[in-house]
N, C-alpha and C positions, 0 to 999 in steps of 0.2 A: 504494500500500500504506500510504501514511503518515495516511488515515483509517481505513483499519481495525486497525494498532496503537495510533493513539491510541485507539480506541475499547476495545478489550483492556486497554490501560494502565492505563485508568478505572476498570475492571470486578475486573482482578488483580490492580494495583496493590501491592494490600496483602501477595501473596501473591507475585508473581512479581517478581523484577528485571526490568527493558528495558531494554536495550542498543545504541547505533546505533553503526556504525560506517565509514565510508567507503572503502572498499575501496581505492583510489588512495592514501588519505592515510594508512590503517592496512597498511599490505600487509606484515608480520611476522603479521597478525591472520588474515586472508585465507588465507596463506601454511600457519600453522600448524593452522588447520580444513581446509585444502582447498575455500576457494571458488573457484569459477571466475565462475560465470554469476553477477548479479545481478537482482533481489533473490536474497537467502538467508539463509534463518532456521534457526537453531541451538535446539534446545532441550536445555540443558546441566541434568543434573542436580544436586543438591548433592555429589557426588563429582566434578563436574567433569566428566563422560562426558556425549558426546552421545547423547541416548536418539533423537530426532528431526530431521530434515534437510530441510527443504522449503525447495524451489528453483523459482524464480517465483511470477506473481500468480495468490494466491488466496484465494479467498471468505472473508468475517467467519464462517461454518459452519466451514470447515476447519481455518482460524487456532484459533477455540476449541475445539475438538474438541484438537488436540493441546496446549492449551494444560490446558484440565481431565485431558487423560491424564498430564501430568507435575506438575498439584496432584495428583492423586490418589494419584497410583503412593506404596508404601511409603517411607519414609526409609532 
């Protein structure tokens, strides 16, 4: 997964925060989203709410698709 965030990074950079975080070495982080399974992407909006939760690998299509649905969505 770690080319096709960087590849997002690149592209949203300007728009979106990226955040890594190691699930073993963050586990208050983990703990307090409810990860289980790794990978697991969060997409947290500027109120802090998760609008989106995708768990496991998947495609540079899918990554952006929920990545433009939360540039997009209202403030």
């Amino acid at each position: 997964m770690e080319p096709v965030m960087a590849q997002e990074e690149k592209e949203y950079g300007d728009q979106v925060d990226f955040k890594t975080y190691n699930k073993l070495e963050e586990r208050g982080k983990a703990d307090k989203y409810g990860v289980i399974t790794v990978p697991a992407f969060l997409f947290v909006n500027e109120q802090g709410e998760i609008v989106y939760k995708v768990v496991g690998q998947v495609d540079l299509e899918t990554m952006r698709s929920r990545i433009e649905a939360l540039v997009s969505s209202p403030k």
